[in-house]
VOBA-1610 file (N, C-alpha, C; in pm, whole numbers, padded with zeros to 5 digits, always signed):
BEGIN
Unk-00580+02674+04535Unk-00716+02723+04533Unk-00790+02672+04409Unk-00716+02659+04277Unk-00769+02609+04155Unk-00867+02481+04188Unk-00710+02404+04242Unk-00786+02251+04290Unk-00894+02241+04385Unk-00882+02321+04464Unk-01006+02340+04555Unk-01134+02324+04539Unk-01128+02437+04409Unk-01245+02469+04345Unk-01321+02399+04212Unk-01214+02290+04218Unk-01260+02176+04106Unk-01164+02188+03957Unk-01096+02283+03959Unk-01013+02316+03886Unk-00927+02188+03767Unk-00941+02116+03680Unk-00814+02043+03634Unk-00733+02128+03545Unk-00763+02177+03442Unk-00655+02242+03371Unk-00663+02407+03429Unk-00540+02507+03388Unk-00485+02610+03411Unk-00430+02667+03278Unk-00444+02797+03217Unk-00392+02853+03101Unk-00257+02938+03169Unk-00132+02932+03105Unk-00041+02974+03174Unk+00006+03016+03011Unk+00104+03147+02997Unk+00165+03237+02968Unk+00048+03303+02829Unk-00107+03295+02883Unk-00134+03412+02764Unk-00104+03511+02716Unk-00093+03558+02637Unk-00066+03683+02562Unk-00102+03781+02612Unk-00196+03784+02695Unk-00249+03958+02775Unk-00162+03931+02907Unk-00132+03804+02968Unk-00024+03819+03090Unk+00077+03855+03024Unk+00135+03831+02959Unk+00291+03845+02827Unk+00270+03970+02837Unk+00196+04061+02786Unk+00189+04186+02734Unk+00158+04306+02847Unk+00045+04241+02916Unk+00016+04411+02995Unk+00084+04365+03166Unk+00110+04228+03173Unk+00205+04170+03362Unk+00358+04160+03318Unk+00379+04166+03183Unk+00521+04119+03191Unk+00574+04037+03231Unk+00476+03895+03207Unk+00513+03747+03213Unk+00634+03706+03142Unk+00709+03662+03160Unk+00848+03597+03092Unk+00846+03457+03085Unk+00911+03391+03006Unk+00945+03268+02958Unk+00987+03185+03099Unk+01047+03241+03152Unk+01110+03180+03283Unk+01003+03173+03372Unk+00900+03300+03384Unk+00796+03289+03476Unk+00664+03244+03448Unk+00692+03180+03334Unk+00562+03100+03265Unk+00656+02946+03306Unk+00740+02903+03279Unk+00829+02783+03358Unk+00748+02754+03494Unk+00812+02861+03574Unk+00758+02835+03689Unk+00610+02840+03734Unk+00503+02901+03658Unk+00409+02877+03697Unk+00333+02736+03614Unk+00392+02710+03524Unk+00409+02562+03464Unk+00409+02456+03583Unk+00534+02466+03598Unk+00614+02358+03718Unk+00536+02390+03883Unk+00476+02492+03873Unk+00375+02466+04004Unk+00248+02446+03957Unk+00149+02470+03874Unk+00031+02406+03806Unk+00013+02239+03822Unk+00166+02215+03812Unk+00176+02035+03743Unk+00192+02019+03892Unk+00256+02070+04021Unk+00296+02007+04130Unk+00164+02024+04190Unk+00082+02091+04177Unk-00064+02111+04257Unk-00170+01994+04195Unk-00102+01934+04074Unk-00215+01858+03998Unk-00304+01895+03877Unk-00301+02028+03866Unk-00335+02079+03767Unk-00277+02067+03601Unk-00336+02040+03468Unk-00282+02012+03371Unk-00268+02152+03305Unk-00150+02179+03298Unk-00092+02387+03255Unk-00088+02346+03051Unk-00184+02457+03009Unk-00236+02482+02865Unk-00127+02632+02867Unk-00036+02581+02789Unk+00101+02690+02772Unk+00067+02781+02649Unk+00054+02876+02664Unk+00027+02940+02568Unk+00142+03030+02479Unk+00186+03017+02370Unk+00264+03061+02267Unk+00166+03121+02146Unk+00310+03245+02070Unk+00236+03259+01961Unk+00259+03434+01982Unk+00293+03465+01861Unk+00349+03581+01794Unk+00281+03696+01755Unk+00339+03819+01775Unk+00257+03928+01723Unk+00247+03968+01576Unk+00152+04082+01559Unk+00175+04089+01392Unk+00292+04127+01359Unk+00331+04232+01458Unk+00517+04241+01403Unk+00599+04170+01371Unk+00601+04062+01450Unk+00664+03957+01465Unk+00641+03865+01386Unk+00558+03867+01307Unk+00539+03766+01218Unk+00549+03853+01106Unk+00519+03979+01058Unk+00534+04082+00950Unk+00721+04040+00926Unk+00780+04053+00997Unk+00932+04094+01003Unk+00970+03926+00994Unk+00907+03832+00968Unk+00975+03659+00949Unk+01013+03611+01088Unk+00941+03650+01209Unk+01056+03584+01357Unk+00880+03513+01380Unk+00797+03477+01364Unk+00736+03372+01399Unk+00778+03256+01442Unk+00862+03188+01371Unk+00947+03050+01420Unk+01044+03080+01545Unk+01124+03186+01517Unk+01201+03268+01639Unk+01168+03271+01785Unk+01045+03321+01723Unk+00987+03402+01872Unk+00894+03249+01912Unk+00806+03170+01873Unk+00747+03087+01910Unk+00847+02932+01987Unk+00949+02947+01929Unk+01050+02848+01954Unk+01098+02889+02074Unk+01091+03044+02123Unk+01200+03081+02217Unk+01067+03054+02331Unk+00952+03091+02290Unk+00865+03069+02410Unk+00841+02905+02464Unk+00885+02853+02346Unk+00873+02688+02380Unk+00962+02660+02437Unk+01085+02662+02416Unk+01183+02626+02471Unk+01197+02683+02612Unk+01187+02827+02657Unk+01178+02873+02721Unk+01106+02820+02871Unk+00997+02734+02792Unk+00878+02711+02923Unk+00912+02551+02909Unk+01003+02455+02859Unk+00964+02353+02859Unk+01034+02297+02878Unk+01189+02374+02878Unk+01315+02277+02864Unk+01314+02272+03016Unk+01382+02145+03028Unk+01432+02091+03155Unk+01299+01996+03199Unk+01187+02020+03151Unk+01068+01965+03234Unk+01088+01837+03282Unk+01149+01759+03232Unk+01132+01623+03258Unk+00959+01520+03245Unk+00953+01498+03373Unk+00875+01433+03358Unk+00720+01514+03419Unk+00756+01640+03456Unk+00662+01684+03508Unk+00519+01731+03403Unk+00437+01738+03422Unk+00304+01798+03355Unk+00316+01699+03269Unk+00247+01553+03311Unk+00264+01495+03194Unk+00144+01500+03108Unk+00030+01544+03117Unk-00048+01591+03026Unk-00082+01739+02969Unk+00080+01770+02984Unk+00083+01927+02941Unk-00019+01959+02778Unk-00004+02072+02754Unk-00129+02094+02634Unk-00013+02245+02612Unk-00010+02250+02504Unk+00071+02382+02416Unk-00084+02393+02346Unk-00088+02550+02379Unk-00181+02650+02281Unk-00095+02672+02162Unk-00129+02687+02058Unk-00084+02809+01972Unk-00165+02937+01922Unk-00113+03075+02023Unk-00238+03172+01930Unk-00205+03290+01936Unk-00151+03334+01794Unk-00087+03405+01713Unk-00211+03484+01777Unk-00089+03610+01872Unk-00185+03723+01907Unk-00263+03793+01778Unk-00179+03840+01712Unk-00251+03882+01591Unk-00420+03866+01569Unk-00434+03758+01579Unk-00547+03644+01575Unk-00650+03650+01705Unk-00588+03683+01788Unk-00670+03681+01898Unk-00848+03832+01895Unk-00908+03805+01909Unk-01030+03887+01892Unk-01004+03993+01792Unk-00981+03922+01696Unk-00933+04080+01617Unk-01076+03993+01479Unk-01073+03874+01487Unk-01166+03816+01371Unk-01084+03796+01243Unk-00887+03836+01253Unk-00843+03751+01186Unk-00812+03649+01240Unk-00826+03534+01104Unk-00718+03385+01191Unk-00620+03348+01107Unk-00518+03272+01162Unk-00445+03222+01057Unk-00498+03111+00941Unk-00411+03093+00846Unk-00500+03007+00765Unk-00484+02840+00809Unk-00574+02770+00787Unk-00502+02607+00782Unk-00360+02606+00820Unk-00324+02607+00646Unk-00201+02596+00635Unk-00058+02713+00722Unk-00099+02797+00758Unk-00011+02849+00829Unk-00055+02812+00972Unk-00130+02758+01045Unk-00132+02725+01180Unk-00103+02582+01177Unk-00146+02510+01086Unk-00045+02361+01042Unk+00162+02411+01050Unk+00161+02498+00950Unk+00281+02503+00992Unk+00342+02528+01109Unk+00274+02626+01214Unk+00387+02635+01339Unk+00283+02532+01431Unk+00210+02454+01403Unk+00164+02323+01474Unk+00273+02247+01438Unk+00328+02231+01371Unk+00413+02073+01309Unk+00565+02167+01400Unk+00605+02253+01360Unk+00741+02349+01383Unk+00713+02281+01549Unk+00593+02318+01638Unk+00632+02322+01746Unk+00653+02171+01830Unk+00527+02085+01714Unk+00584+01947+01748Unk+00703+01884+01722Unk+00782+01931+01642Unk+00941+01887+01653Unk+01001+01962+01752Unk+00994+02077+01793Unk+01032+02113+01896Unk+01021+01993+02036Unk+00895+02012+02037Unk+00862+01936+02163Unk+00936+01736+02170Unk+00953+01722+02033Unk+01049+01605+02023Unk+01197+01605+02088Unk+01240+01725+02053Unk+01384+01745+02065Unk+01369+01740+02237Unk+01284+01826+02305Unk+01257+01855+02479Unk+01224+01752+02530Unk+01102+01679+02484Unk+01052+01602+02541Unk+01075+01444+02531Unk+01099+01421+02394Unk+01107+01314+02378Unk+01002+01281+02222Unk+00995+01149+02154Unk+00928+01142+02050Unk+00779+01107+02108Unk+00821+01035+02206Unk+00650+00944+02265Unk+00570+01065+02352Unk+00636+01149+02409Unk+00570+01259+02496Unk+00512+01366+02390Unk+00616+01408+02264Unk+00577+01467+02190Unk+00445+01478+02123Unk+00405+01311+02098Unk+00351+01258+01985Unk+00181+01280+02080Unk+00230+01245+02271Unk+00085+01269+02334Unk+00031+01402+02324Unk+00141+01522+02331Unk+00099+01641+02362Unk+00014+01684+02273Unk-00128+01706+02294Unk-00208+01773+02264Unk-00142+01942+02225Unk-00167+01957+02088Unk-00133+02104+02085Unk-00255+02174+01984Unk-00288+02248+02082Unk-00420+02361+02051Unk-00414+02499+01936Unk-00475+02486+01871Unk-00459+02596+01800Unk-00602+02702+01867Unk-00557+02829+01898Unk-00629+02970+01975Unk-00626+03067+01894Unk-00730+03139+01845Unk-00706+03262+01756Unk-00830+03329+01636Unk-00929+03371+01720Unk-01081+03404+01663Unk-01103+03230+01564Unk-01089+03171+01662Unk-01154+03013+01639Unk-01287+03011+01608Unk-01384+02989+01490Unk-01495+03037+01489Unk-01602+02932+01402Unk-01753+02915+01438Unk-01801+02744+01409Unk-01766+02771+01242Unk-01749+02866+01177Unk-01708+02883+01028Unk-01554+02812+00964Unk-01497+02832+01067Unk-01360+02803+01022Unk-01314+02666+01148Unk-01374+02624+01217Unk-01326+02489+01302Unk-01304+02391+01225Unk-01364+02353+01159Unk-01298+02221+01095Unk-01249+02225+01003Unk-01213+02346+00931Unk-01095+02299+00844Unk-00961+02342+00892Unk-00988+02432+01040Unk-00855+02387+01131Unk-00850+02295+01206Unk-00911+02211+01240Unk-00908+02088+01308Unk-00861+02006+01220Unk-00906+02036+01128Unk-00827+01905+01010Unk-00720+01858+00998Unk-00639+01953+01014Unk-00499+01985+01013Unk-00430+01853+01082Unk-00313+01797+01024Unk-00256+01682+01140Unk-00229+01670+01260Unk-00137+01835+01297Unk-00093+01872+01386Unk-00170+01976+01483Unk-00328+02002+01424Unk-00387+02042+01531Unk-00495+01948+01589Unk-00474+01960+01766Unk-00539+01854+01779Unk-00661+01886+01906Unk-00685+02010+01873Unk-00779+02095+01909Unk-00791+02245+01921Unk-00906+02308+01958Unk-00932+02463+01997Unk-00870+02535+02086Unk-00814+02609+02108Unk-00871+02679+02237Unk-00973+02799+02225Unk-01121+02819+02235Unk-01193+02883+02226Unk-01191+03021+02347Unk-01173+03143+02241Unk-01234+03259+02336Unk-01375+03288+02320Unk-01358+03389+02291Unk-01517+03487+02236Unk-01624+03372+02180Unk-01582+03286+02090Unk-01705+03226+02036Unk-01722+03100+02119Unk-01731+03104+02210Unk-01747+02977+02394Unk-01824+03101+02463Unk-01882+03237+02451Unk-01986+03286+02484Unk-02128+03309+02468Unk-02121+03241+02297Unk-02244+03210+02238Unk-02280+03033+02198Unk-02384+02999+02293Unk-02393+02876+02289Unk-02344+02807+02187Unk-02504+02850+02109Unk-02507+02820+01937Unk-02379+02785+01833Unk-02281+02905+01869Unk-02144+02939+01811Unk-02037+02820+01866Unk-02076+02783+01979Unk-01952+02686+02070Unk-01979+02577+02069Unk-02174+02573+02042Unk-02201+02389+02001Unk-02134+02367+01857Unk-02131+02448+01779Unk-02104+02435+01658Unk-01923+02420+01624Unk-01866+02472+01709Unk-01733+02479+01716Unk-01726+02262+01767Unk-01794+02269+01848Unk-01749+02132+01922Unk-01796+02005+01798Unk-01919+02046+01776Unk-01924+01915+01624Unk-01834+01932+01559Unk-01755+02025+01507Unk-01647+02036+01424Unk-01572+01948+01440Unk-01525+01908+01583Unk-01443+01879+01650Unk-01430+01716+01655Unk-01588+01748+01651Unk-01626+01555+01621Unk-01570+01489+01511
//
C-alpha cells in the first residue's frame, strides 16, 4: 500500500512502536526485510532511554538493536538508512550534544562494518533524530558520522524546517 501511494522510504522500529506495540528487534528485522522486498528504503530506528543511558548501557542497548535488525541482511535494503534517536531526546527539547551523537554515530558505523561489510557501511546513511532544531542542525550535521536529520516536531513549522535544511547544505 506504501508503494501504491508513492511511498519510497518507511520508518521501522521507532521508539513509540518499541514502547507502547511492543515492537522487538526480531520484529523490526522482519518488517525491515519486507519494506526492502516491496521496494521501499526501511529508516531503522535505534537509540536509548534516559535510563539507559543514566546507568552506562547506551552502547549495550543501541548495539543490541543494531545487531538485532541487521544481522543476516545480506544484500537486502541496499539503501538502508539507521536513525539514531536517543528517546530521551525525542520532543522533550533535550538533544544530545555533537559530541555524544558523534559518538554512538561512529559506535554504530563500526557496527555496521562488522554486519555489513566496510563498502556498505561506509554508504549507509546514518541519521541522527532527537528535538533536531534550525538552532542546533549544523553543528550536528557537522559531525563525520552524521550524515543527516531525521526531523520531528520542527518539519511542522515551515520557517523552522527551511532552516533545518540550509544547515544541511
Amino acid at each position: 500500500m506504501l508503494v501504491e501511494a508513492g511511498c519510497q522510504f518507511v520508518i521501522v522500529g521507532h521508539s513509540e512502536r518499541r514502547q507502547f506495540f511492543g515492537e522487538t528487534d526480531a520484529g523490526v528485522a522482519k518488517k525491515l526485510r519486507a519494506a526492502a522486498a516491496a521496494g521501499l528504503v526501511p529508516i531503522v530506528c535505534v537509540g536509548e532511554t534516559l535510563a539507559e543511558r543514566e546507568a552506562g548501557r547506551t552502547e549495550a542497548v543501541v548495539e543490541g538493536q543494531i545487531r538485532g535488525a541487521l544481522t543476516g541482511l545480506g544484500d537486502v535494503a541496499p539503501g538502508l538508512v539507521v536513525a539514531y534517536e536517543p528517546v530521551w531526546a525525542i520532543g522533550t527539547g533535550r538533544t544530545a550534544t555533537p559530541e555524544q551523537a558523534e559518538e554512538v554515530h561512529a559506535k554504530i558505523r563500526g557496527w555496521l562494518r562488522e554486519i555489513l561489510g566496510a563498502e556498505r557501511a561506509e554508504a549507509t546513511r546514518i541519521q541522527y533524530g532527537g528535538s533536531v532544531k534550525a538552532d542546533n542542525a549544523k553543528t550536528l550535521l557537522s559531525q563525520p558520522n552524521i550524515d543527516g536529520a531525521l526531523v520531528g516536531g520542527a518539519s511542522l513549522d515551515a520557517a523552522s524546517f527551511e532552516a533545518i535544511v540550509l544547515a544541511a547544505r
